[in-house]
C-alpha positions as CSV (number, residue, x, y, z in Angstrom):
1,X,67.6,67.1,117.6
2,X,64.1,69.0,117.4
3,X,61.1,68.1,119.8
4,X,57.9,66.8,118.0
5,X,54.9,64.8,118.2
6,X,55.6,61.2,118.1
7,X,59.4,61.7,119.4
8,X,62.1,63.5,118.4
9,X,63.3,64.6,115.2
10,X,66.8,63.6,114.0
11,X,68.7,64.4,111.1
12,X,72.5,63.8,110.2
13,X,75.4,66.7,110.1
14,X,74.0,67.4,106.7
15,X,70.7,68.7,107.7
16,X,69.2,66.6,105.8
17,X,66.2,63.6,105.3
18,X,65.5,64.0,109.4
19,X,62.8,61.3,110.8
20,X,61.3,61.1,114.0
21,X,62.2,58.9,116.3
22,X,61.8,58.3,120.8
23,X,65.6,59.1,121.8
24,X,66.6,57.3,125.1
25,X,69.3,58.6,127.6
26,X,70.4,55.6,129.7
27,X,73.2,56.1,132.4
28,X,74.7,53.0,131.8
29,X,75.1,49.6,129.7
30,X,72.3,48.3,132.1
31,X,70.2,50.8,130.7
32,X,70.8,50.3,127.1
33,X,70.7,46.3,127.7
34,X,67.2,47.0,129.0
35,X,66.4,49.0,125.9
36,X,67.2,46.6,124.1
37,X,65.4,44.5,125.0
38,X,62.2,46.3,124.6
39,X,62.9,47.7,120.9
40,X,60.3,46.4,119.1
41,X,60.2,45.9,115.2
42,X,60.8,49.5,114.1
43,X,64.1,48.6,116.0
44,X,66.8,50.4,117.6
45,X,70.3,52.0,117.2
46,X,72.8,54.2,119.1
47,X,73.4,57.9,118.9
48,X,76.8,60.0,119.6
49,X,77.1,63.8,119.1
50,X,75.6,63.4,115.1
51,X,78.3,63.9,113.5
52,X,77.2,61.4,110.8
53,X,76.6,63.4,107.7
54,X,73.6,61.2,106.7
55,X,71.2,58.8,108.3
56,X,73.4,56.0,110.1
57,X,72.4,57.2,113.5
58,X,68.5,58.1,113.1
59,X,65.8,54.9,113.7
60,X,62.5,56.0,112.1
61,X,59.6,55.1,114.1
62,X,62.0,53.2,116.6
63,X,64.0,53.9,119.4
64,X,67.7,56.0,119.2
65,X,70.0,55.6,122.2
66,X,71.3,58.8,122.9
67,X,75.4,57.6,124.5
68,X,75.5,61.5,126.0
69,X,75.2,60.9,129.7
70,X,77.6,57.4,128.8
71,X,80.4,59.4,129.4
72,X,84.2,59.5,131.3
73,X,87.4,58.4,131.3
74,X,90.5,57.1,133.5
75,X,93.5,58.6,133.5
76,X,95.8,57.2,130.1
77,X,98.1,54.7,132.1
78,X,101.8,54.0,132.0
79,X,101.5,51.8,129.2
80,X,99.8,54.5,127.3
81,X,96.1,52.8,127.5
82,X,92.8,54.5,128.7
83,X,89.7,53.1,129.6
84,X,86.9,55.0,128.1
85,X,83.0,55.2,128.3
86,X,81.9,55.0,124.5
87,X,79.9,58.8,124.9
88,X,82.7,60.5,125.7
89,X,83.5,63.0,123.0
90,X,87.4,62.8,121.8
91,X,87.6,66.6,122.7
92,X,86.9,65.7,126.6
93,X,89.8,63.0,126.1
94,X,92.0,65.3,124.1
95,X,91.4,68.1,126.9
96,X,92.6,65.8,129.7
97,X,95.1,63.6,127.8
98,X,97.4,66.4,126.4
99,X,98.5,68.1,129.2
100,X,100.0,64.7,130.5
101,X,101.6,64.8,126.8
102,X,99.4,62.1,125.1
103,X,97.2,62.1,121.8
104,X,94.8,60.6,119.9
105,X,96.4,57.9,118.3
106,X,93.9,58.5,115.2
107,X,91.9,61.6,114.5
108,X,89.3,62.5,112.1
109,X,88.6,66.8,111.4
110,X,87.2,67.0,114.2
111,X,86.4,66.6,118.1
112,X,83.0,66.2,118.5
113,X,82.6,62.5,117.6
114,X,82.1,60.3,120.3
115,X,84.4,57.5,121.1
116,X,81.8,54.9,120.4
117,X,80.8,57.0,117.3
118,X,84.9,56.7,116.1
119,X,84.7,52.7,116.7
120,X,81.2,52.5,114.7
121,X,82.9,54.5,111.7
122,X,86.5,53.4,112.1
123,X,87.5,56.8,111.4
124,X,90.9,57.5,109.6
125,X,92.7,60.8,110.0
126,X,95.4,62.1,107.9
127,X,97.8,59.4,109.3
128,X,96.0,56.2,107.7
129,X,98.9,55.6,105.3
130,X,101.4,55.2,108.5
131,X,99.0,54.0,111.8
132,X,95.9,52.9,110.0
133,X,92.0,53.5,111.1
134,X,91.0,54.2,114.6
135,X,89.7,50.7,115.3
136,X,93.7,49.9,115.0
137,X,94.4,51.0,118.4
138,X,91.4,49.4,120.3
139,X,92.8,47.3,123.0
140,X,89.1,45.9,124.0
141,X,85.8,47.4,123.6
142,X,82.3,46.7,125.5
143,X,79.4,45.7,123.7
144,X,75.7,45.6,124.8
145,X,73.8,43.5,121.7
146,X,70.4,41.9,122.6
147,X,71.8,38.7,123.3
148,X,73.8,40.2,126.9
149,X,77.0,42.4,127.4
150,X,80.2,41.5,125.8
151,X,83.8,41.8,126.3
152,X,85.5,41.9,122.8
153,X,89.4,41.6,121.8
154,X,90.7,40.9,118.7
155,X,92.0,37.7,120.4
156,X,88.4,37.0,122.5
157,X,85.8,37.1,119.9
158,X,87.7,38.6,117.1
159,X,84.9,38.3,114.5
160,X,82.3,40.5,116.7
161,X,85.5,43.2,117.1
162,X,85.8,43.4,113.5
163,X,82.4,43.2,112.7
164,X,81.5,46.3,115.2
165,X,85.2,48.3,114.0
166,X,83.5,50.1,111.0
167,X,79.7,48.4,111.5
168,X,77.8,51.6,111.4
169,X,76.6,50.4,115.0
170,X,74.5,47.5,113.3
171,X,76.3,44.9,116.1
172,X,74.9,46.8,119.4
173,X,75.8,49.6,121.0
174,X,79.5,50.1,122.3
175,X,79.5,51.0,125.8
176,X,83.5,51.2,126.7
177,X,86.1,50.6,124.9
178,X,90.3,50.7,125.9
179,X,92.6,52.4,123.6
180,X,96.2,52.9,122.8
181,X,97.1,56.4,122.9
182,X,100.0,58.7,121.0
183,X,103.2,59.7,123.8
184,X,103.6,63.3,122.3
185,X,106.2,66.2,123.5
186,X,104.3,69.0,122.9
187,X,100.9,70.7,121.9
188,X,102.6,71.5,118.1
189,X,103.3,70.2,115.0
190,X,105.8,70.6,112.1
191,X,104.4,71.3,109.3
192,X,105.5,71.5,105.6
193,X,103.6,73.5,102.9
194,X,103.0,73.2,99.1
195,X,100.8,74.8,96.2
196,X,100.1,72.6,93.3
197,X,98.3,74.0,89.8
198,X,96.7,71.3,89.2
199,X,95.6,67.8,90.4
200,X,97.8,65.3,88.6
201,X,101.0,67.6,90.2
202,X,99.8,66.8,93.8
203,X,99.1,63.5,93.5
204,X,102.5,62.9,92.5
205,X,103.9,64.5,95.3
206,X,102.1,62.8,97.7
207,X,103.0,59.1,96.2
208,X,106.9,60.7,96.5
209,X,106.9,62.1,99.3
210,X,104.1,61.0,102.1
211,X,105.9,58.0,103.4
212,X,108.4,60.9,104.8
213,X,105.2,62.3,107.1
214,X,103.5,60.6,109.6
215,X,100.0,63.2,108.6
216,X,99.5,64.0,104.7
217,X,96.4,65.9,103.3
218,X,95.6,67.9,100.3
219,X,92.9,70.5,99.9
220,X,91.3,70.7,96.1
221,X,89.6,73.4,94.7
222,X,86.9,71.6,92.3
223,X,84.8,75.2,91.7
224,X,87.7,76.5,88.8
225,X,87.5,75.5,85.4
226,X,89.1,72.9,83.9
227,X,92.8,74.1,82.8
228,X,94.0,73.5,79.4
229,X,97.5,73.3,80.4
230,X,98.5,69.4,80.0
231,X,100.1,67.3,82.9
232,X,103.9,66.4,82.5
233,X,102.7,64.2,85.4
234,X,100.1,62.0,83.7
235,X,99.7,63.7,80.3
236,X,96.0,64.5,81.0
237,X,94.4,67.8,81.2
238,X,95.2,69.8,84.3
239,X,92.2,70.2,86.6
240,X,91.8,71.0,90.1
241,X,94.5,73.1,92.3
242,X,95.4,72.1,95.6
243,X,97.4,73.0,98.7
244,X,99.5,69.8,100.4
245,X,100.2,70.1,104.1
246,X,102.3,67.3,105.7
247,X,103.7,67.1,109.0
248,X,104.7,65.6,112.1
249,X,104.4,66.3,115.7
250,X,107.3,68.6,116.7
251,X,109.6,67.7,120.0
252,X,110.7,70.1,122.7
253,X,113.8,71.0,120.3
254,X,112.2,72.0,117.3
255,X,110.6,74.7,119.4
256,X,111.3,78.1,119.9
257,X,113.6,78.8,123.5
258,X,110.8,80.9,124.7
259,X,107.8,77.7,123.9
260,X,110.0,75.0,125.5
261,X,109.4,75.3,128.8
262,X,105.5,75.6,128.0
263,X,103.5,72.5,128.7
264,X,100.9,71.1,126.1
265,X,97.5,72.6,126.7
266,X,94.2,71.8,125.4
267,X,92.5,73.3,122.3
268,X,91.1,76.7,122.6
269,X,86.8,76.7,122.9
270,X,85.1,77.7,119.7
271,X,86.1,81.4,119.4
272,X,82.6,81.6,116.2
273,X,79.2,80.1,116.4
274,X,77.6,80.1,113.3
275,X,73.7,81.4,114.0
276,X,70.3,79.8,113.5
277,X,69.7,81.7,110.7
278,X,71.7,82.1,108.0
279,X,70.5,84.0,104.6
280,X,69.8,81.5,101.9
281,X,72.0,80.8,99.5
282,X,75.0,82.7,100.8
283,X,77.2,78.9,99.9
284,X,76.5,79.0,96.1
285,X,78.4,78.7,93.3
286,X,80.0,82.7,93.2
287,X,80.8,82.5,96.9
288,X,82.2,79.0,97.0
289,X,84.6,79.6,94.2
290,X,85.5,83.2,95.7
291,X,86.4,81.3,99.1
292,X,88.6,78.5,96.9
293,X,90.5,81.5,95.2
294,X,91.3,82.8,98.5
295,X,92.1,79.9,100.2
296,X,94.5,78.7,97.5
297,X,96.1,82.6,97.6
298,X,96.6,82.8,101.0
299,X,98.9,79.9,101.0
300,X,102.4,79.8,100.7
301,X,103.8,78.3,97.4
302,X,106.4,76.8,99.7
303,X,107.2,76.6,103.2
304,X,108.9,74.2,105.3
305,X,109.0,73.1,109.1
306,X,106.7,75.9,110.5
307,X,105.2,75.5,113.9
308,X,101.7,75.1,113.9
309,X,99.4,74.6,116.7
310,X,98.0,71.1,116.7
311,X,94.3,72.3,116.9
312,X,94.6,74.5,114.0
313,X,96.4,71.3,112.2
314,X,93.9,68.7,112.9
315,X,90.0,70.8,113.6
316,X,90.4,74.3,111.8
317,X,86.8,74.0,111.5
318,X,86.2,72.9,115.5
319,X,87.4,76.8,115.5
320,X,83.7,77.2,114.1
321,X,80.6,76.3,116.4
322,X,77.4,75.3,114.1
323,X,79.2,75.4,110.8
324,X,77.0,73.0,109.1
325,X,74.5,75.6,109.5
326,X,76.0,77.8,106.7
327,X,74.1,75.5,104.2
328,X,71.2,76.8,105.3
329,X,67.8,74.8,105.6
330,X,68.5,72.8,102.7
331,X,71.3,71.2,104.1
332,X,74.5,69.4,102.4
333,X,75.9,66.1,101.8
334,X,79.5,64.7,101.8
335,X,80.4,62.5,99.3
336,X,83.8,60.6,100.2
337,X,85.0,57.6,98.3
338,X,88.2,55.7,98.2
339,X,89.9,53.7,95.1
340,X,93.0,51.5,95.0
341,X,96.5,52.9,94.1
342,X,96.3,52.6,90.6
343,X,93.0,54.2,90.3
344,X,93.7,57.5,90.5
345,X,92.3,58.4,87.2
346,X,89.0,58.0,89.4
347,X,89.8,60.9,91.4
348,X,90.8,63.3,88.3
349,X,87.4,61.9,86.9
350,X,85.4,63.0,89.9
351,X,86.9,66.4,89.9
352,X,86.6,67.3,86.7
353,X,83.3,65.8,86.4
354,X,82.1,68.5,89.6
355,X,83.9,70.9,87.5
356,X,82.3,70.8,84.5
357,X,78.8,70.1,86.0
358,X,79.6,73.2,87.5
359,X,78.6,71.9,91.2
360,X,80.4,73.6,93.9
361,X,82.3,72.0,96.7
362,X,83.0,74.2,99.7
363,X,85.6,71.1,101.1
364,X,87.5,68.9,99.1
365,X,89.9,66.6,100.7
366,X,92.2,64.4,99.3
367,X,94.3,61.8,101.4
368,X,96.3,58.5,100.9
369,X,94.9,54.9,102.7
370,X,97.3,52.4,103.9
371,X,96.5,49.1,104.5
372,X,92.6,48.1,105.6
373,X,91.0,47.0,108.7
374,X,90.0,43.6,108.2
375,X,86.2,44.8,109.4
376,X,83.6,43.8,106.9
377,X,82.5,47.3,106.7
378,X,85.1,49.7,107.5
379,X,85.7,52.2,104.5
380,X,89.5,52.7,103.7
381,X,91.5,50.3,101.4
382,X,94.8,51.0,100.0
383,X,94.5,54.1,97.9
384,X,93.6,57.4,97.3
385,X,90.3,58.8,99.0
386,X,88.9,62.1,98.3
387,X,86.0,63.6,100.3
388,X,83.3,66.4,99.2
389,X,80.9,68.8,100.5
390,X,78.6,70.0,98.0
391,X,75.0,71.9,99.0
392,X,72.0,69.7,98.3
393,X,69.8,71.2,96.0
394,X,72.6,72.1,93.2
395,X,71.7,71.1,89.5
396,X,72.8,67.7,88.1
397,X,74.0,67.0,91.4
398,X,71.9,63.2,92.0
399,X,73.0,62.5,88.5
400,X,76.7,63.3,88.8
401,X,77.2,61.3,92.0
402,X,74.9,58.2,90.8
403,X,77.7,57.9,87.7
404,X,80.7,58.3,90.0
405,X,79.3,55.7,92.2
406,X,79.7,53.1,89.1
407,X,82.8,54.8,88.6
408,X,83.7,53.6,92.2
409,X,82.2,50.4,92.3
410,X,83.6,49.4,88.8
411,X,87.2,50.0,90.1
412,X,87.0,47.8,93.2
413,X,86.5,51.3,95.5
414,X,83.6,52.1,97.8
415,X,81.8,55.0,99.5
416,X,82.8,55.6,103.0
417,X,79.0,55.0,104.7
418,X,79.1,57.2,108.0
419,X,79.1,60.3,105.2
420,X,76.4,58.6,102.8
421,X,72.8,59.6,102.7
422,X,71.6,58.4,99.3
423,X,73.9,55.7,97.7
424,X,71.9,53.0,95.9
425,X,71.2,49.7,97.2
426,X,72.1,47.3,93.9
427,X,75.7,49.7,94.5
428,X,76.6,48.6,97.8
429,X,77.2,44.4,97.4
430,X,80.1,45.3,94.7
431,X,81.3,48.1,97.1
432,X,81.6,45.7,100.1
433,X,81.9,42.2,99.2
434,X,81.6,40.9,102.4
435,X,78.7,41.8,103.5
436,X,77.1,38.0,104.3
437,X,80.3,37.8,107.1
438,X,78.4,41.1,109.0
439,X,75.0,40.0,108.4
440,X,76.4,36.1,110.1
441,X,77.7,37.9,113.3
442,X,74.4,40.2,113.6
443,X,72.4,36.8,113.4
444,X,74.8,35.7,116.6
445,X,74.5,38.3,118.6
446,X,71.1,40.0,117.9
447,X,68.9,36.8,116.4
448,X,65.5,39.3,116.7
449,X,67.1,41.7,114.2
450,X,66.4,44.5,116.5
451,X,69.4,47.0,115.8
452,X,68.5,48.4,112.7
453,X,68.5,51.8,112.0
454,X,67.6,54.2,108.6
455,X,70.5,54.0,106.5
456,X,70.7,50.2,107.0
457,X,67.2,49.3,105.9
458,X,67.3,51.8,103.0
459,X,70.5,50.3,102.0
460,X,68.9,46.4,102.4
461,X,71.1,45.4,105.2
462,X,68.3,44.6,107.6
C-alpha cells in the first residue's frame, strides 16, 4: 500500500494494475458493520495481508477494509478446534499452535495469508488430493454483510457458508471463523524425492503413487526447450522436467535419538529481504532458465524418507521477505488453472505452449485436486492444477494465456480467481457454472450490492 491523494493506492502480490482506494482499519466486526453501512456505490471489500496476486482485494474509488488490527486467537482446544479472528495471519497461528504439537490442517506456500483471506480463496495446499481445501475444516465462521452479523455452519445457513468458502469476499467480510486443526508429533516431515526428464514421466508417478502421501507437489521447468525424446508414458513429445517431492509428517520415531526429545518450534523469521530496488530485468528469460537448470541439478535423482524441516517443506519462499519484488516495477502475474483427470493433455499443452513462446516461468507448480468444495466459486475440482509465475511484460504473453484460457474452459477446467488479474469476462460463466447460486445469496445478504470490489466488476459479477 502507497499513500496518495484521494486514498491509498493498492495493488495485488503481482505489482500490478494498483487503483486507489480509502482503506479502513476497524478494531472489530462493529466497526466493519458500520462501514458497511456507509459504503456508497463505488462499494466496499475486505483486505488481508495482499497476498492476492491480482485485483480481488482492491475497491477503486470505494472503500477497502483493512482485517490487520482484526486479529488473535484462543488456544487450539482439546478437541483440536481454535477460535480465530479472521486478520490473523496463519504464521501467528502456526507460531503458537506448533509448539502444543498442532498444524494447519491446510496450507497454501505460504504464511502471510490471513485467516479470513484463506476462507475467501479456499486455499488448497499440497494435501487437496487427501484432506481437501481449507474451507473443509471450518467448523463456523462470522460474517458481517450489510444486512447484520451472521453466525454460519454448514448446518445453520449452509448456502451463505459455501457461498463465502471460495467467494473472493463478495458475501461480506469474515470476521472469525473456528477451525479444525492437524494433531502433529513434531516440527518435521518425511520426505521422498524424484527427478523426472520430462512431463509426461511425472505425471505418471503422481497418478501411481500420490495416494501413498498425504502432501504431493511437482516443480516444472517450462524455460528448456521442448525434447525430442518421445514419452513411453503417453507417446507424446517429452517436454518439461520436474522434481516430485512427497511426504508426510514424521513421528517422534522416525527421528534421529538426538531430535526426539526436541519439542516442535516455530518457523525461523525471514533470514533475506529482498530491497526496494531491484535492477530491471535481472528475472528474464537467461536468468530464469539458468535458475531452472540449477534447481533441477541440485536435486537428488532419488532419495527417500529424509527429514526435512516443515518450514522449508511448506514456505521455502517465506525464507524470502519482499520476494515479489524481484520482478521489478513491472510486476508479474500467476496464472494457475485446474482440469479434470483425464485432461492432462491440457497441462502438456500449456507447458509446451510457454516453451515454445519462449516465455519464462520463474515458478511452476504442478499438484493433484481431490474432490471439490461444493462453494460456487471455490477453484479446485478433481484433477491436475498447475500454477505459473511469468514477468508481465514478456512477448506473446496476453496472447498465449487468452488461448489457454479456451483450452481450460473447453475442457470443463477453470482459473483459480484469487491469482487472476486479466481473465476475460465472456470466459468466466463456462468456467464456473454456477455463478447465478452466488449472485442469489449476495442478493440475501447484501440487497444494496455494496461489496463489490475490482476484479468482480471487471469480471461482470456485480
Amino acid at each position: 500500500m502507497r499513500e496518495g491523494s484521494g486514498g491509498q493506492l493498492l495493488s495485488g502480490w503481482g505489482r500490478a494494475g494498483a487503483t486507489r482506494a480509502v482503506v479502513q482499519t476497524p478494531r472489530d466486526a462493529e466497526g466493519i458493520l458500520d462501514l458497511l453501512s456507509e459504503a456508497d456505490g463505488r462499494g466496499i471489500v475486505a483486505r488481508g495481508l495482499g497476498r492476492s496476486y491480482g485485483d480481488a482485494a482492491q475497491c477503486a474509488g470505494g472503500t477497502v477494509v483493512d482485517t490487520v488490527r482484526l486479529a488473535g486467537t484462543s488456544a487450539v482446544d482439546a478437541s483440536g478446534e481454535v477460535e480465530v479472528r479472521a486478520g490473523t495471519s496463519l504464521d501467528t497461528l502456526v507460531r503458537r499452535s506448533v509448539p502444543d504439537g498442532w498444524f494447519l490442517p491446510v496450507t497454501p506456500g505460504t504464511r502471510q495469508v490471513t485467516v479470513g483471506g484463506a476462507i475467501a480463496s479456499d486455499v488448497h495446499g499440497k494435501n487437496h488430493h487427501v484432506d481437501g481445501g481449507f474451507s473443509r475444516h471450518v467448523a463456523a465462521m462470522t460474517i458481517a454483510t450489510p444486512t447484520g452479523l451472521r453466525r454460519v455452519s454448514r448446518a445453520e445457513d449452509g448456502e451463505l457458508f459455501w457461498a463465502t468458502a471460495g467467494g473472493m469476499g463478495l458475501t461480506g467480510v469474515v470476521t472469525s471463523a473456528r477451525l479444525r486443526m492437524l494433531e502433529v508429533d513434531t516440527d518435521r516431515m518425511l520426505v521422498d524425492t524424484d527427478r523426472f526428464v520430462d512431463l509426461d514421466s511425472v505425471m505418471a508417478a503422481m497418478e501411481e503413487g500420490d495416494d501413498r502421501y498425504r502432501y504431493s507437489v511437482a516443480w516444472v521447468d517450462c524455460s528448456g526447450p521442448i525434447r525430442a525424446k518421445a514419452s513411453r508414458a503417453r507417446g507424446r513429445p517429452g517436454v518439461g522436467r520436474a522434481v516430485l517431492t512427497r511426504g508426510d509428517h514424521a513421528r517422534v520415531r522416525d527421528l534421529p535419538p538426538r531430535r526426539r526429545r526436541s519439542a516442535p518450534s516455530p518457523p525461523d523469521r525471514p533470514r533475506l529481504r529482498v530491497p526496494r530496488c531491484v535492477p530491471r530485468g535481472i528475472l528474464n528469460r537467461a536468468s530464469i532458465a539458468a535458475f531452472n537448470e540449477a534447481w533441477y541439478r541440485r536435486a537428488p535423482r532419488h532419495r527417500e524418507a529424509e527429514v526435512q524441516p516443515m518450514w522449508r517443506f511448506f514456505h521455502p519462499l517465506d525464507g524470502v521477505a519482499e520476494w515479489n519484488r524481484l520482478y521489478g516495477r513491472a510486476g508479474f502475474l500467476q496464472y494457475q488453472f485446474a482440469v479434470p483427470p483425464s485432461r492432462g493433455d491440457v497441462v502438456m499443452a500449456a507447458v509446451r505452449e510457454l516453451s515454445a513462446q519462449r516465455i519464462p516461468s520463474f515458478l511452476a507448480v504442478l499438484k493433484r485436486f481431490g474432490p471439490s468444495s461444493p462453494g460456487p466459486l471455490s477453484f479446485p475440482i478433481p484433477g491436475w492444477t498447475l500454477a505459473l509465475d511469468v514477468p508481465l511484460g514478456a512477448e506473446g504473453l496476453s496472447a498465449c494465456l487468452d488461448r489457454l484460457d479456451v483450452m481450460v474452459a473447453e475442457s470443463k477446467g477453470r482459473v483459480y480467481l484469487a491469482k487472476d488479474s486479466r481473465l476475460r469476462p465472456d470466459v468466466l460463466a463456462a468456467m464456473y457454472p454456477r455463478l447465478a447460486e452466488l449472485s442469489s445469496v449476495r442478493r440475501r445478504v447484501d440487497p444494496g450490492g455494496v461489496v463489490r470490489s475490482d476484479l468482480s466488476r471487471r469480471l461482470g459479477l456485480d
